[in-house]
Phi, psi and omega in degrees: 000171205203173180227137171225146183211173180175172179211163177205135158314120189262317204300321180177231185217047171306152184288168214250121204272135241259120174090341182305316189259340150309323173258038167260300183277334174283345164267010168242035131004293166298001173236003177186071167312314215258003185193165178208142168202152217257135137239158161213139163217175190301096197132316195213140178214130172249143179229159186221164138197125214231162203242108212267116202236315175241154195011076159344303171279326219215351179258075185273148189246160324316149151279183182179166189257186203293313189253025181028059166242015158221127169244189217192119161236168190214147181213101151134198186223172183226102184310317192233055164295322188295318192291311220271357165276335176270342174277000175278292126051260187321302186334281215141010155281153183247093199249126175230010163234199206235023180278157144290002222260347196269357177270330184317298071070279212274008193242001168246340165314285162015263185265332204042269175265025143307305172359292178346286198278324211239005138320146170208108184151184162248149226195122119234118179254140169255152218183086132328094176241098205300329163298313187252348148068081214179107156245143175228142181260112184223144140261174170295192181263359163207013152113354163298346166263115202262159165201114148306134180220142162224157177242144173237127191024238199265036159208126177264128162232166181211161187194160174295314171272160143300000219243042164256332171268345198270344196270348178263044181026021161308275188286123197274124165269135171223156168313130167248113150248048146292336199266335171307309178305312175286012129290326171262005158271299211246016207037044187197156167253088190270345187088173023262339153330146195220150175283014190236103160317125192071026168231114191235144167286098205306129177286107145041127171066005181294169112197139200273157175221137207231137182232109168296163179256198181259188184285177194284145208094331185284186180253351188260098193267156200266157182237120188254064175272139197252131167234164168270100159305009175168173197209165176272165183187145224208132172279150196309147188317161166082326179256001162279165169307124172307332181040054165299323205236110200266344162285346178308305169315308170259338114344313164313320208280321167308001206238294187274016143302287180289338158321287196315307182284334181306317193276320191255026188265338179281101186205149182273026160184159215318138154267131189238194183209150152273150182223105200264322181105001158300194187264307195307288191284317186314316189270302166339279178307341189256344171273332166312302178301339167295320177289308178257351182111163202298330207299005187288136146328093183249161185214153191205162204245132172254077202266151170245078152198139184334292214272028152236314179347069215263011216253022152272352185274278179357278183327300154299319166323300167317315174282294182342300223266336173084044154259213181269143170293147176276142177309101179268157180222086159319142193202139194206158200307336200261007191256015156283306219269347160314321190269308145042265173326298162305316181286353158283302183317327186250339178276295165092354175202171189294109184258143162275323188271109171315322197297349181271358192276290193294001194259307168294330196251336156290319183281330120017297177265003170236340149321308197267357145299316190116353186272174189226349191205111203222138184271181169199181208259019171281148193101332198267325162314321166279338189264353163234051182021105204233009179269147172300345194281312186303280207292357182287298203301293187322278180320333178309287190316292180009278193321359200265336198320313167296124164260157238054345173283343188059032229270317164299309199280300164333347204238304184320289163332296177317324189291312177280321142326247159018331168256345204087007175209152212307170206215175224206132225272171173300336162247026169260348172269305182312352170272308165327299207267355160298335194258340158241036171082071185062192192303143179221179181243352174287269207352316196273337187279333186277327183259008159297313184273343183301293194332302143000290188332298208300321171291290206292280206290138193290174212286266221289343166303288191331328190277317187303324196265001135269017157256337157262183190217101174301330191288329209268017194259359205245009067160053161314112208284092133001284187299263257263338196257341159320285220281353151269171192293156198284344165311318209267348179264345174310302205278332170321295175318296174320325201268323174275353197254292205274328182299313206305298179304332181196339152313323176317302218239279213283343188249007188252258198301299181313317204290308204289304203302310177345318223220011182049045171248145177223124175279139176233164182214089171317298191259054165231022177293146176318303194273353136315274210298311190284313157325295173292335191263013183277314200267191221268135151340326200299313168327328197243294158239115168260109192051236181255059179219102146339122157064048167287314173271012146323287182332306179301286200266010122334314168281035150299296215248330182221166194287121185349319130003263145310315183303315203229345175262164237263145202321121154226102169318096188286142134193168177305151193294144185268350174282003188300332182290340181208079134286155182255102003304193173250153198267153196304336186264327189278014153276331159262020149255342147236047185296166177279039175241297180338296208295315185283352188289300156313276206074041176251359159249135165289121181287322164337305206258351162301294176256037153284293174306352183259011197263284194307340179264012161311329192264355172258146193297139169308138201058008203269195196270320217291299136004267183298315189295330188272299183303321202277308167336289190271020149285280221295012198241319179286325157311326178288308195281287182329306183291341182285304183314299208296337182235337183253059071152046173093178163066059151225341173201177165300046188238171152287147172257202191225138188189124179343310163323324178238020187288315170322313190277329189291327190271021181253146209304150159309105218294157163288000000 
């Protein structure tokens, strides 16, 4: 993966203001450590920095075609550049280095905004086409690669980070705190909202096509249109596939599996894997070794507390297949709160989930290896449901058998009256699940932390959340997902919410790119995704067993074990935050001097709640639900210190000014 930035005159072809986009790309530094490059023409300037993966020698940015009227910059790889280089080839294109990066250019001669559709890989591109006087900006299908864009009066700039637009002294960081609220409905930034006012997230399967007008006085207004090149899609309930022969199925399904890992195993330097000792990263790591030999690098996270800890499932796994023991990376309660800090900075938004603190710091460890490139096992949890919540949902519904009564939800309601803790009224979920085609099992997954609102948040937090509707920001097509089975409307949720939002970006790209490392995702290959969502539900959850057809052919490959066990949510212990004494920054990010400084909390009730749940039982929902709050509210106050300039605790901030020194790579 690379870092890409740019500005584009919308008004007309004013000159580019001297340093904007060098000091843009000089804030991504850490995403493309080994090489950096320039376009500029009257109007537009593209910036790269690139992290040399592929054609080694030779993939210096922009790229460009035969008479250099479409240039091109890139962050991600394109898996099947070669097949797609030799049919531009045959055409009658003239391709003369050895990047993926050099198809771009002559595959929008081609297609143009077909271009899109006929991608295969992770992707964010920038693309100039100087005869039709048109930049166009696209992601990838499900969001792994990020790209940001904002306007300020006549000049749209984009970067990989925000903290590419905040570095071209264009863009003002000021607080959205629409996009705080969709951290606390979904514990993810799913997009297209951002905590950075006036800074929007391109959406997944996007691209923007941006056309300038003339100058001022002139007649020709500039056109900024964003379309979807693909969508996710599911056959109507009743119409999937059956899969009757069931090795026949799982033989299928290995074929385009091992396809997935073959492709993203392609590089001109060493490949590693994270190995968690799960089924997901465990099948990974045993097709790599099939493919390339025992000798792959493998990595693990060592937590110290027993029921998180994997790195004994890891281990075996590693013997089984008959690679190398994995490299740990040890991670221990005081090394949330160290890290903490540097993971909102590399992050750009308030994280809930611990577990990315320790995820920075393997990739970290996989930086001071020598590698740039590791795969890992995301995706297999959302397209064959691998969360506990699905069988959670599934027992709920039961209660649904009457229609109309509504009854799962009355019992939800009881449940929480009953424990104490606040709720959310009956026509604010029927207002939810109108909005995403019926009952879902995120919404209950989702609403541990949501509940947080009701506690936590001060007045002007209170007005965005009965004034706005998160659920309904995330463009759910409503008419098309009625007619699917309702799991399948689960995976929707999974694939835009929790993949996009945050497996993708604060525990995905951001945590890894920190560390100039780019994580790929075998089953998040085009034809993985397209394989699982054809089939019949049964496939995915049969009665309560998860990932059945995952489960099968595992046991093929890794030990049974392995093979079978049973769903574990990494992350880090979530009590790191109100250890006794308290660590010196989070009592000053949440003092009533912070707290009223911010203003998104009630300070009365911050510090009611960190006194009473000292007193509730351990591990209990009632608990858990308090802790998961004041974590995200000390996530919040930390990303505020950290980007709107400081003066709530002793920590360092983040400032144009200092983008050079933050962003530079992590020494070998």
């Amino acid at each position: 993966m690379c870092g890409i930035a740019g500005i584009i005159d919308l008004a007309g072809q004013r000159p580019v203001p001297d340093g904007v986009v060098e000091g843009m790309t000089r804030a991504l530094t850490h995403r493309g450590p080994d090489e950096e490059g320039y376009f500029q023409r009257p109007g537009l300037a593209l910036g790269s920095r690139r992290l040399a993966i592929v054609g080694l020698a030779d993939g210096q940015q922009p790229v460009f075609n035969e008479d250099r009227t479409v240039f091109a910059v890139f962050n991600g790889e394109l898996f099947d550049h070669l097949e797609r280089r030799a049919e531009l080839e045959a055409r009658g294109h003239r391709l003369v280095k050895h990047c993926d990066t050099e198809i771009i250019p002559h595959l929008w001669e081609e297609y143009q905004e077909g271009m899109w559709d006929r991608l295969r890989g992770q992707f964010a591109i920038a693309l100039w086409d100087a005869r039709r006087r048109v930049l166009q900006l696209g992601r990838d299908r499900f969001g792994i690669a990020p790209l940001y864009w904002s306007r300020q009066g006549d000049w749209l700039l984009f970067a990989s980070e925000i903290k590419g637009l905040l570095a071209s002294g264009l863009v003002p960081a000021r607080p959205d705190r629409r996009g705080l609220d969709h951290v606390f409905t979904f514990s993810a930034l799913p997009g297209p909202v951002t905590c950075f006012e006036g800074v929007q997230c391109l959406p997944p399967a996007h691209f923007l096509a941006i056309t300038p007008g003339t100058e001022a006085g002139g007649v020709k207004a500039e056109v900024i249109a964003e379309r979807a090149y693909w969508q996710m899609d599911f056959p109507d309930a009743g119409d999937e596939e059956r899969g009757e022969n069931e090795q026949k199925l799982v033989d299928d399904f290995e074929r385009v599996l091992m396809q997935a890992v073959e492709e993203r195993l392609r590089a001109d330097v060493p490949v590693g894997a994270y190995l968690s000792g799960g089924v997901d990263s465990s099948m990974i790591v045993a097709l790599s070794c099939k493919l390339k030999g025992p000798a792959i690098n493998t990595y693990t996270v060592r937590v110290d507390a027993p029921d998180l800890d994997e790195l004994d499932a890891a281990s075996l796994t590693a013997r089984h297949v008959g690679t190398k023991p994995p490299i740990v990376q040890d991670f221990r309660h005081e090394d949330t709160l160290t890290t903490y800090p540097e993971l909102i900075q590399a992050a750009e938004a308030p994280v809930v989930d611990t577990s990315c603190a320790a995820l920075l710091q393997l990739a970290r460890k996989v930086h001071m290896n020598g590698q740039k490139v590791v795969l890992t096992g995301e995706g297999a949890d959302e397209w064959l449901v691998g969360y506990p919540w699905y069988k959670a949902a599934k027992i709920v519904g039961a209660l649904d058998v009457i229609p109309g009564l509504h009854l799962s939800d009355r019992a939800r309601r009881a449940f929480l009256r009953f424990k104490n803790i606040p709720h959310f009224s009956t026509d604010w979920r029927r207002r939810v699940e109108e909005s995403i085609g019926g009952p879902n099992a995120w919404v209950d997954a989702f609403g541990l932390l949501a509940l947080s609102k009701l506690r936590f948040y001060g007045q002007g937090m209170r007005e965005v959340m009965e004034r706005e509707h998160p659920w309904g920001d995330l463009g759910f097509p409503v008419e098309r997902a009625k007619r699917w089975h309702p799991i399948n409307r689960g995976v929707w949720i999974a694939g835009r919410v929790l993949l996009a939002g945050h497996l993708l970006q604060a525990k995905g790209d951001r945590v890894a790119m920190h560390s100039s490392v780019e994580v790929r995702y075998p089953f998040l290959d085009e034809e993985v995704f397209n394989f699982t969502a054809k089939l019949d539900p049964r496939w995915k959850l049969h009665g309560f067993r998860d990932k059945r057809l995952l489960r099968l052919l595992a046991e093929r490959w890794v030990p049974l074990s392995i093979a079978r066990r049973h769903k574990v949510i990494f992350r880090a212990p979530l009590d790191s935050f109100h250890l006794d004494p308290e660590p010196p920054f989070v009592g000053q990010l949440l003092s009533d001097e912070s707290l009223r400084r911010t203003g998104y909390f009630d300070a009365t009730e911050v510090r009611r709640w960190r006194t009473e749940f000292r007193q509730m039982r351990p591990n209990s929902l009632p608990r858990l639900s308090v802790e998961f709050g004041l974590a995200a509210v000390v996530a919040t106050q930390l990303w505020h210190h950290t980007y709107m300039g400081g003066g709530l605790a002793d920590l360092p901030t983040w400032s144009p000014a200092t983008a050079a020194a933050v962003s530079a790579p992590i020494p070998s």
